[in-house]
N, C-alpha and C positions, 0 to 999 in steps of 0.2 A: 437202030444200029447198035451194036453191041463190041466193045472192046474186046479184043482178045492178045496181050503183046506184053511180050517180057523189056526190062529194061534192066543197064547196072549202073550200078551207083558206086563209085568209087570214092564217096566222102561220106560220112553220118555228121547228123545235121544238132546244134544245140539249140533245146530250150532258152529261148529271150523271155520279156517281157511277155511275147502272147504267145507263147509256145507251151503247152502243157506237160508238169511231169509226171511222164508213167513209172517211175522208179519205184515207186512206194508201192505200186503192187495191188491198189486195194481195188474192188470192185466198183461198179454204176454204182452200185444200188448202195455201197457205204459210201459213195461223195455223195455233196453236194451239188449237184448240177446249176454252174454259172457262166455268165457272157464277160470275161473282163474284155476291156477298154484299155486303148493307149494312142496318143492322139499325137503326129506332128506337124508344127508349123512349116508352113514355107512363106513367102512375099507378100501371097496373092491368094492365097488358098490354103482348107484347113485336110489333111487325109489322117484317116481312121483304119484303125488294125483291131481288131477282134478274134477271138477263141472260145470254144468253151472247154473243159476240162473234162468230159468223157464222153467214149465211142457212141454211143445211145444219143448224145441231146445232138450232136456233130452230124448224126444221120437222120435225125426227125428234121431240123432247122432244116436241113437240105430240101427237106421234103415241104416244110411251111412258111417256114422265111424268115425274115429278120425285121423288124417292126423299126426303121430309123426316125428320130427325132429329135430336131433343135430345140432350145430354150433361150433365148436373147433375156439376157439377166441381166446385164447392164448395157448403160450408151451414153456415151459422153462424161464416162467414168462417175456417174450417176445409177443406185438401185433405181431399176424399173419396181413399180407399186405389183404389178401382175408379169408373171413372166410372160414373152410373147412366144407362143407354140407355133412348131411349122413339120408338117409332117416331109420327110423329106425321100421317105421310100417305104411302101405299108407291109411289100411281101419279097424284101431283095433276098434276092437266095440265088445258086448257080445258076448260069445262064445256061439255056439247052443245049444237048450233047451237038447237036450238028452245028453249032456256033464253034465249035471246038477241034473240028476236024483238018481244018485248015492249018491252025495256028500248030498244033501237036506234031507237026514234019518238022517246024522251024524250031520249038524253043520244048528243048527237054524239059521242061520246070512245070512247063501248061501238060506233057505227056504223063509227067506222075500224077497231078492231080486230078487231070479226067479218069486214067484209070482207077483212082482212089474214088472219085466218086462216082464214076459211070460204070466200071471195066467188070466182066463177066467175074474174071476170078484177078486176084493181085497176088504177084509171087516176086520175089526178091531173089537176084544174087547176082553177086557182084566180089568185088575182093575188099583189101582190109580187114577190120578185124568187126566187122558190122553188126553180126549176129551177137558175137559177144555183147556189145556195146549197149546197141538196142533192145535184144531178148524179146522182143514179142513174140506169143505164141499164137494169137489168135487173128483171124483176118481180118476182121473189123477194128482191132487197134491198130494193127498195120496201115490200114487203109489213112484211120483219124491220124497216126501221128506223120506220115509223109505228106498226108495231106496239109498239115500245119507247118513241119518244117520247110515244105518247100515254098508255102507262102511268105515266108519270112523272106524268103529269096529274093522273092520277084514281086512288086507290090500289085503289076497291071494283071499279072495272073490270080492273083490274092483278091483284086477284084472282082474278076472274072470267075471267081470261084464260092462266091458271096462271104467273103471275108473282110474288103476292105471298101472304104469311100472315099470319094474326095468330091468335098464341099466347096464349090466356087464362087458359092451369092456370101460369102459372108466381106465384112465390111470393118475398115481399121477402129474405126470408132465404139466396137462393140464388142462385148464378151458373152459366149456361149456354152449351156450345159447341156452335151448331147447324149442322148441316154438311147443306147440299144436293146430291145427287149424281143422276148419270143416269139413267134406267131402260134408254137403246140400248144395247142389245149390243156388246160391245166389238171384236165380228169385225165389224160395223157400222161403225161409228164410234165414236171413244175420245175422250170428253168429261171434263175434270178438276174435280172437286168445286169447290165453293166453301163458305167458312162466316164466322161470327161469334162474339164471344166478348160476353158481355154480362148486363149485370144491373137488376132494377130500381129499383136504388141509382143508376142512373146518370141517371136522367132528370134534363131536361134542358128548359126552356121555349125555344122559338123565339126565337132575336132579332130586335131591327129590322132592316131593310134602314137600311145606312149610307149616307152624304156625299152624297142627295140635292138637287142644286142647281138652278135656277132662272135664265134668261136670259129677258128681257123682251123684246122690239123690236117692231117695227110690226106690229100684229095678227096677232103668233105668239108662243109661249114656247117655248125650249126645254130639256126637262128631260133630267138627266146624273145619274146615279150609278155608284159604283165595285160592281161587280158579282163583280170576283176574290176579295172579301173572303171574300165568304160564297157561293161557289161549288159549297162542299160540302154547303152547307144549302138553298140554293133554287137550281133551274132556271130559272122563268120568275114575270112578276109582273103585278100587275094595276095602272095608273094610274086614281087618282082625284081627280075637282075638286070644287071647289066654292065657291061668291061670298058664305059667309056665316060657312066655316068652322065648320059646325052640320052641315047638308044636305051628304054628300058622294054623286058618282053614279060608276060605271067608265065611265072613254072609251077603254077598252080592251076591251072584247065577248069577244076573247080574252086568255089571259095574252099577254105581250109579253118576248120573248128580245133577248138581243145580234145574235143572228143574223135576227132582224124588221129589221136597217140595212144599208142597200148596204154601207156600209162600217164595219166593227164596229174598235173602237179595240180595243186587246188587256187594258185595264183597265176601261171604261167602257159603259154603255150609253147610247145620246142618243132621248129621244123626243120630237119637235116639235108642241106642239096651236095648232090656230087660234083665236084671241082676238078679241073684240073691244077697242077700243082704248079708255084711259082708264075701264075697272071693274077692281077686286081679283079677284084670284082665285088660290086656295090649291091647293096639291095635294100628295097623299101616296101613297104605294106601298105596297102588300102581297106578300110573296113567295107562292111556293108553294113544299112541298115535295115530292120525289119519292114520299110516301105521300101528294101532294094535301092534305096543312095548308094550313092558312093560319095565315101568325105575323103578329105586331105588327105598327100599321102604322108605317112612318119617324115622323121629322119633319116638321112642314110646315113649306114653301117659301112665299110668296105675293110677290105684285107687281103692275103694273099693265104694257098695252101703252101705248106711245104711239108717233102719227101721225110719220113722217120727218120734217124740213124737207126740202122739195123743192129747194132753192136751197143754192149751196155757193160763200162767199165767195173770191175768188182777189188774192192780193198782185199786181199788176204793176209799180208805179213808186219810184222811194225819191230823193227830193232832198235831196243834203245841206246845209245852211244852214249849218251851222260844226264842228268836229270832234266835235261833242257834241250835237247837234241836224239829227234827220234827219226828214222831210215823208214818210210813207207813203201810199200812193193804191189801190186794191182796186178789184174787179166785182164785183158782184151786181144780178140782175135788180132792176127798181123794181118788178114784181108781184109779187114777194115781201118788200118791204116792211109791207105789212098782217098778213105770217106771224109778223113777229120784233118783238121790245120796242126791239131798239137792235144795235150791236156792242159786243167787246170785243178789247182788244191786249192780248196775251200774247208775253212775253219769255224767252229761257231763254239760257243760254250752248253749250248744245246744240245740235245739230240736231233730236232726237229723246227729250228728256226735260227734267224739273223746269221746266219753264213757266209763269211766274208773270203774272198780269192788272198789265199795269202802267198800263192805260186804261179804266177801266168807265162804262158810260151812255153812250156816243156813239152821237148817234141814227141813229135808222133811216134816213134821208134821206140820212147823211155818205157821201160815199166818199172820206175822208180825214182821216188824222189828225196831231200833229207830235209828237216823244217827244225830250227834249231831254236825255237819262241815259244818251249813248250810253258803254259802253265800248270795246274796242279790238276784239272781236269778238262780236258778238250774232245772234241767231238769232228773225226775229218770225214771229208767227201770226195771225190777226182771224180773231175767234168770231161769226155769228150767231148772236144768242139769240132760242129762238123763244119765242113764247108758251104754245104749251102744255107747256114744260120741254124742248121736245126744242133741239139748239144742233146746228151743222155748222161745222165750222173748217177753215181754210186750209192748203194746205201752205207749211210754212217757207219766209222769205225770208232770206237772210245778209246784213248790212246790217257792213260796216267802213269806218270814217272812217279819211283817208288819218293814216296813223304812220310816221315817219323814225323818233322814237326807238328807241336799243337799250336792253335790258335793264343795269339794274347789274354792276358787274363781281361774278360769285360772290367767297365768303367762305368762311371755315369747314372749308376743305376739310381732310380729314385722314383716317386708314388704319390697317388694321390688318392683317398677315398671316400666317397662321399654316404652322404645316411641311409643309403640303401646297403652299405657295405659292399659296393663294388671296386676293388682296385682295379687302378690303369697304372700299368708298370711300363716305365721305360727306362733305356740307357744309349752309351752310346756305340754307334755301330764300330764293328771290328773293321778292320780295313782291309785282313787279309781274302785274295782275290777265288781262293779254292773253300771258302766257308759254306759250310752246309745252313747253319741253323746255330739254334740256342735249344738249352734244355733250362727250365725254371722248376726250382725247388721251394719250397713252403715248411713251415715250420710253426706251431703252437705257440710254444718254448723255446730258447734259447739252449736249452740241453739238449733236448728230445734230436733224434735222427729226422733232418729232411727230408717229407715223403717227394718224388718227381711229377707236375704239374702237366707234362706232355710228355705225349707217348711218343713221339717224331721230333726229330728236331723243328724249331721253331724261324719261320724265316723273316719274321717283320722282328723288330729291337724294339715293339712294345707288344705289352701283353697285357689283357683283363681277366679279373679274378673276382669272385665271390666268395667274402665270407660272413659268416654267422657272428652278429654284434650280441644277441642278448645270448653271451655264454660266459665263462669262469673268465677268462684268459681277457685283457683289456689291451693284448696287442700281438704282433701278426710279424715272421721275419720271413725275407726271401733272400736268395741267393740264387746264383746262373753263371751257367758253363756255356764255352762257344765251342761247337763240333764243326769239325773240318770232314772235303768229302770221302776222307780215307778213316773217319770217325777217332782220329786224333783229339783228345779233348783237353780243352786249357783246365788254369785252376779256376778253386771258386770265386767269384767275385766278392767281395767285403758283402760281410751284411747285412741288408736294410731291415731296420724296425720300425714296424708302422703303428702306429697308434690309430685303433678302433676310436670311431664317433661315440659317445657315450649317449645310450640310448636307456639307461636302468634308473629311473629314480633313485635314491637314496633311501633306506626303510625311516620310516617312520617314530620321530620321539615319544614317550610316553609320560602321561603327568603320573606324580608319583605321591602327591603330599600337595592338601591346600588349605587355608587359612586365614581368617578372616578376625582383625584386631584393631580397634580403634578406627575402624571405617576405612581401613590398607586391606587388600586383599593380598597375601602371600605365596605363589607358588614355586612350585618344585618339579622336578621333570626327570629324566633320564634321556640323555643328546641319542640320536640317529648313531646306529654303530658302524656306518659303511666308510668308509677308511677315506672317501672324497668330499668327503663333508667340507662345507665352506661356511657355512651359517646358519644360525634356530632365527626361523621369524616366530614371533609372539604373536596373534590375532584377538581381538578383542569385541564381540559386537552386543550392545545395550539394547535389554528390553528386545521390543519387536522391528529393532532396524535389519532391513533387507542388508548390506553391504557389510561387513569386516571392515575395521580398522587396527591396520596393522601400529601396535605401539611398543616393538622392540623389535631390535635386528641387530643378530649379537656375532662377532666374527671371533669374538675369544672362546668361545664353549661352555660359558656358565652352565649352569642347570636350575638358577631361579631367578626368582623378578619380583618386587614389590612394585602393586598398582596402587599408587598413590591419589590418582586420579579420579578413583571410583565412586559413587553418589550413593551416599545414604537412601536408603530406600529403594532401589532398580536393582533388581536381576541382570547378571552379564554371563556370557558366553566368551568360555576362553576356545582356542585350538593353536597349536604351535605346529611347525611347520621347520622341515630339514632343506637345505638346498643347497649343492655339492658344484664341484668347480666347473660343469659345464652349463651350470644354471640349469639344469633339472632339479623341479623342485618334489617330495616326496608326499604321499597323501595327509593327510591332517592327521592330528593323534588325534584320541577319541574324546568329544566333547567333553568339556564340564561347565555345567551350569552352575552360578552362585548367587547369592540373594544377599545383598550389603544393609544389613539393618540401619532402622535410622538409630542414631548413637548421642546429638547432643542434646545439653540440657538448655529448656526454655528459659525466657527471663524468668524474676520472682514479680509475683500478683504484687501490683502498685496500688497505694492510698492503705493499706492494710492496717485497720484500726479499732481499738476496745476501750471500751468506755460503762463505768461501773453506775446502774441504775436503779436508784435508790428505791422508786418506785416502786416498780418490778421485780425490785432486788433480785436483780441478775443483770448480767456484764452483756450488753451489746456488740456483737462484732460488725464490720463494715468493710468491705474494700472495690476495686474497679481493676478489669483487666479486659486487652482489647486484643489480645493472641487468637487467629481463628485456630477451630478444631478443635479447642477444650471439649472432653468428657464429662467432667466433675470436679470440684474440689477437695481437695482433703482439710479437715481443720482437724489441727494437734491439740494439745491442755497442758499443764506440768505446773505442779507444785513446787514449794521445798522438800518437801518428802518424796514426793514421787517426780517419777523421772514422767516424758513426753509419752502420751500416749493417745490415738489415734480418736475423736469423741464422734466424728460425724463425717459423712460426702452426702453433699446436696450438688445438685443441678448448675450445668452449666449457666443457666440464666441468674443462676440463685447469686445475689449481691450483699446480704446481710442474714444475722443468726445472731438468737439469746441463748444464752448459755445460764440457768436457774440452780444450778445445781453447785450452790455455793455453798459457803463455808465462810464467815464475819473473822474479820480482821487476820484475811489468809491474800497473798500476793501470787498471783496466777500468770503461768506465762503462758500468750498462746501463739501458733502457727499456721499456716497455711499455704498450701502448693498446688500447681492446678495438674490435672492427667489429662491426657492427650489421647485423641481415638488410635494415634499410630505407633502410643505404646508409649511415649517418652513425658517426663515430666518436667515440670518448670524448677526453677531451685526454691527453698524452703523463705518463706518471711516470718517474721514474728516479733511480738509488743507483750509489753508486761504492762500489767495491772492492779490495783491493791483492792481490795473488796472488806 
């Protein structure tokens, strides 16, 4: 048997969860060809929706079937060790065309999709904007995608169409992974499984459809809901009214998509019904789900229409009678006088907000009214009010009584800034009620001409500023005017002086003279010349110590220092150091190193003694000394004739010396001093002797 039958469709249908998008345009042959899965619970039972995503695998499956398969993965809220496999359909695919004949009289939803997958040829039309919407050109996606949106519909046709399942053996106590895969051959075409993981612990009742809202106007409403919310739950919905809130009827024949609007917002769906004007009338929505549920319905919405005022007041004239009292004068037709109760004036400081009735009951007959509350700038409107509640108002007129006055001189001004040199300026606000703003000025110097900070007047009474800390100038002035809105301007405010954070070290001292006397080290320096100087630290650090020790810190500005402190024999390291009254301190001057000689003298060599040997005839010397580090000794001689004079150095170990080189009946003095490897000597001993 062969289909041959046109149908129209007066709704386009949206992509869900198993609904495939052909938006993108791209061919078979660049997808991927896949089965996705989306599974719902119900009490007693699990049902299954499947798709695949292009025309080609949608018409082989038809032709080979669908391979269904459980996996019981757990029981008893326990991993099963092996999953337990259950085939549970080897080749489901549509069921034959004469299955189909019957049912296709009764339910439009089974007549698209046999013709989609049985029908000679498949043509479309209908009204709406369909073609736009859809745009398919070719008959085999035509076919795939009504064939999938209308499964979404209806879930016993989705079956009937080898789309959908419903699993009855499964059991509360169990969880299942059920995987749909392809029966084409893979030298055919290679299609990739899809599946679900799920249980009947998970059901799950339907929610309302949300944020259903409601617009009233001239015998139309138009109804809005947020549709992204619940996007994964329902595809399409059904509107219903009703004037009693009891009796509700569908004025929707079909469900009704986002894609039902020329132009669909990307959050919302909008549908417009025609009203009559002046009765109630309520309405609520019910979704659908892609297994065709029906869940709960919204909230209701209700309202009334009511008729326009055909007539729409206009300001034309404004006389002012004295700074505070201005004569308004308006159009409106006199046949539209029987429509309305009266007028109303409305005032605001706006052009376009918070509009207060500053004139109610002026009749219908006036076109003009006097308002004697002017401030310095105001903004009016005139309302007809009509009778049956509906009103039409004017556009703004700007209504300013002439003002020479300027604003107060500001006050209050004062600042704060921190080390990034950012000022935060404030003061205090003017009072008067026609103020435009502030203008803020800036200034170097104290002489120099204030350049202007903004180009507009300024409307907050504080203000941030940036300026540049490492530069000449160590402070900052500003000053500010208040403009009114007739650009009246007060005087200047007094002026603030800000004091810049001190972000510049102080230069650096330099040693200039040094000196080394009696084992004091002396120096001398030239102080830091930067005018904030507060104090020279002295640094001192001996030999190979890691740390500085600071051993002056001077607030009167000397330029030298004796180091009294310093040890014979060690190397020191000086560095002096400037630091100015924000406690920034300057880099070091440039090192000097000095070497403190050792400087005192030893004791004199003990037991030191000569003795004349007749013998030998020569004079014995002898002495004992226990200082470590001796050198050598020096031994002296001296006559009466001759002065002292130097005769030998023998060896540290050395303890005694003959001296032969005499002279009978001659008195010899002699001496002795010992030298030291570190350069220093002991003090001089000596003994006289007669020979």
């Amino acid at each position: 048997m062969k289909f041959k039958f046109f149908f129209i469709l007066s709704l386009v249908f949206i992509f869900s969860g198993i609904a495939q998008n052909n938006s993108s345009k791209k061919s078979d042959t660049e997808k991927k060809n896949e089965i996705q899965v989306i599974a719902r619970v119900q009490k007693d039972r699990i049902l299954l929706r499947w798709a695949v995503n292009t025309p080609i695998a949608w018409k082989k499956l038809n032709t080979y079937g669908y391979l269904i398969e459980r996996f019981t993965v757990t029981r008893d809220n326990k991993t099963l060790e092996k999953p337990e496999r259950v085939v549970l359909a080897e080749a489901f695919k549509p069921e034959p065309v004469e299955t189909w004949e019957k049912l296709i009289d009764e339910n439009d939803n089974a007549a698209i999709i046999a013709q989609a997958i049985f029908g000679e040829s498949f043509s479309v039309t209908g009204a709406d904007n369909l073609e736009s919407i859809v745009n398919l050109s070719e008959e085999a996606e035509q076919r795939f995608t009504f064939a999938l949106y209308t499964a979404d519909k209806d879930f016993e046709v989705a079956k009937k169409a080898g789309l959908g399942f419903e699993d009855k053996t499964v059991k509360q106590n169990e969880k299942y992974a059920y995987r749909i895969s392809s029966n084409v051959p893979e030298k055919e075409l290679s299609i990739v499984y899809g599946g679900a993981f799920v249980s009947l612990k998970e059901y799950e009742p339907l929610p309302k459809p949300m944020d259903l809202t409601a617009h009233f106007t001239d015998n139309s409403t138009m109804l809005s809901w947020n549709f992204k919310i619940l996007a994964h739950v329902y595809g399409s919905y059904y509107v219903e009214r009703s004037t009693d809130k009891i009796n509700y009827k569908r004025i929707t024949e079909k469900p009704y998509t986002s894609l039902s609007q020329e132009n669909a917002n990307n959050n919302r769906i909008f549908y417009v019904d025609s009203i009559a004007n002046n009765t109630s009338y309520n309405y609520r929505i019910q979704g659908i789900s892609p297994f065709g549920e029906l869940g709960p319905y919204s909230e209701v919405v209700s309202g009334k229409g009511k008729a326009l005022l055909k007539y729409v007041p206009h300001l034309t004239v404004k006389d002012f009678k004295d700074d505070s009292t201005v004569t308004l004068t308006w159009e409106f037709p006199e046949e539209g006088n029987s429509e309305i109760s009266g007028f109303e004036l409305n005032r605001s400081d706006y052009d376009d907000d918070k509009y207060v009735k500053v004139i109610k009951n002026i009749p219908a007959k006036d076109r003009s009214v006097t308002y004697n509350k002017l401030l310095a700038t105001n903004y009016f409107t005139i309302t007809a009010v009509g009778k049956n509640g509906n009103s039409r108002t004017s556009f703004p007129m700007l209504v300013q009584p002439v003002d020479s006055i300027p604003p107060a001189k500001p006050i209050g001004l004062k600042a704060t800034i921190d080390s990034l040199g950012v000022v935060k300026l404030s003061w205090t606000p003017n009072k008067e009620k026609d103020l435009l703003g502030y203008r803020i000025y800036k200034g170097n110097t104290a002489e120099e001409e204030f350049s202007q900070l903004t180009v507009s007047p300024h409307e907050k009474n504080t203000f941030e500023d940036k300026v540049i800390l490492k530069s000449l100038n160590s402070k900052v002035y500003y000053r500010i005017i208040a403009v009114d809105y007739r650009y009246n301007m007060s005087p200047f405010s007094e002026t603030l002086i800000v004091k810049k954070p001190d972000v510049i070290p102080p230069a650096s001292p330099v040693f200039t003279k040094y000196e080394i006397k009696d084992g004091a080290v002396f120096l001398e320096w030239a102080n830091s010349q930067s005018e904030d100087v507060k104090s020279h630290q002295l640094y001192r650090k001996e030999n190979d110590q890691e740390k500085w020790e600071l051993i002056w810190n001077d607030i009167d500005k000397s330029e030298n220092y004796q180091d009294k402190k310093a040890k014979e024999g060690s190397t020191y390291r000086y560095a002096i150091y400037a630091k100015d009254e924000s406690g920034l301190v300057s880099k070091p001057s440039p090192e000097i190193a000095l070497f403190v000689p050792n400087y005192t003298v030893k004791p004199a060599v003990k037991g030191f003694f000569a003795q004349a040997n007749v013998t030998t005839k020569s004079i014995d010397l002898s002495w004992s000394y226990d200082e470590a580090g001796v050198e050598s000794f020096e031994i002296y001689k001296a006559t009466n004739t001759e002065s002292l004079q130097l005769i030998q150095m023998v060896k540290p170990e050395t303890r005694k010396l003959s001296d032969p080189t005499l002279t009978i009946n001659t008195t010899y003095k002699y001496g002795i001093r010992a030298l030291f490897k570190d350069g220093r000597m002991s003090k001089m001993d000596f003994y006289t002797v007669k020979f």
